[in-house]
Phi, psi and omega in degrees: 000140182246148185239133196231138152059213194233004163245245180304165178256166185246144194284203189298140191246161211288150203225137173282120180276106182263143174244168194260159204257130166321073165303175193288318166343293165350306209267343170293301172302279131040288204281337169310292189311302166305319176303320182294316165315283178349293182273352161274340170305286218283321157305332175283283170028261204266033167097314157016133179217134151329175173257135201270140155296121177285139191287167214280000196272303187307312198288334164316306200280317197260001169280332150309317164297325158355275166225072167290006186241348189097323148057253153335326200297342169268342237248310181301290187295295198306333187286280152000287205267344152312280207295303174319322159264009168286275197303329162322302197298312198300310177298313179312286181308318177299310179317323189257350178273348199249359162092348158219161184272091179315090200278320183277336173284007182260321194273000167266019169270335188271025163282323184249003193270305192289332189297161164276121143332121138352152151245129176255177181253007181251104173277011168277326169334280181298329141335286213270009171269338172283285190305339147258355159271016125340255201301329158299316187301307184280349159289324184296322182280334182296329183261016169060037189277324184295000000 
């Protein structure tokens, strides 16, 4: 586009096109396409309907239903009560690094060490709740709390 002065602009000015040739490619997209008429002729046919989207009410209902029995609800306490001793161990560690030792956070992390835990129905779950309270249990003895 050329821009001359201050009044109107001239639009674009013409550009030489080259055109391609059919390749054997071409007539392969062609018969593709034509093959997909084909088969929507032939499902409006015999009756066929696309699959309907469920409305936003159906979809809704069943994402409740999920976990309408409660399931989850351990699965959950057990998670819950990781991230609680995870940030017990977390305080403990900020403690040793700044020379003191957080006493009333030592005696509830062996608090939560002694209670007993959910048995959940995920044993990878109940795997990494053993390790860490593992590793609080070896924190507690190392400062000799145990």
């Amino acid at each position: 586009m050329k821009i001359s002065g201050s009044g109107r602009s001239s639009g674009p000015s013409s550009t030489n096109r080259t055109t391609k040739s059919a390749g054997p490619s071409a007539s392969g997209f062609v018969d593709h396409l034509q093959g997909a008429a084909a088969v929507e002729e032939t499902a409006s046919v015999h009756g066929l309907e696309a699959p309907q989207a469920l409305s936003g009410l159906e979809s809704l209902l069943a994402i409740q239903a999920v976990d309408a029995d409660g399931s989850n609800r351990g699965r959950r306490r057990m998670i819950a009560r990781g991230e609680e001793l995870l940030d017990r161990l977390e305080d403990i560690r900020r403690g040793l690094l700044l020379g003191t030792i957080p006493i009333d956070r030592l005696s509830k992390l062996s608090e939560m060490v002694r209670s007993k835990r959910d048995s959940g129905a995920d044993p990878e779950l109940a795997a990494l709740l053993d390790e860490i309270e593992l590793r609080a249990e070896v924190e507690l003895a190392k400062l000799g709390m145990r």
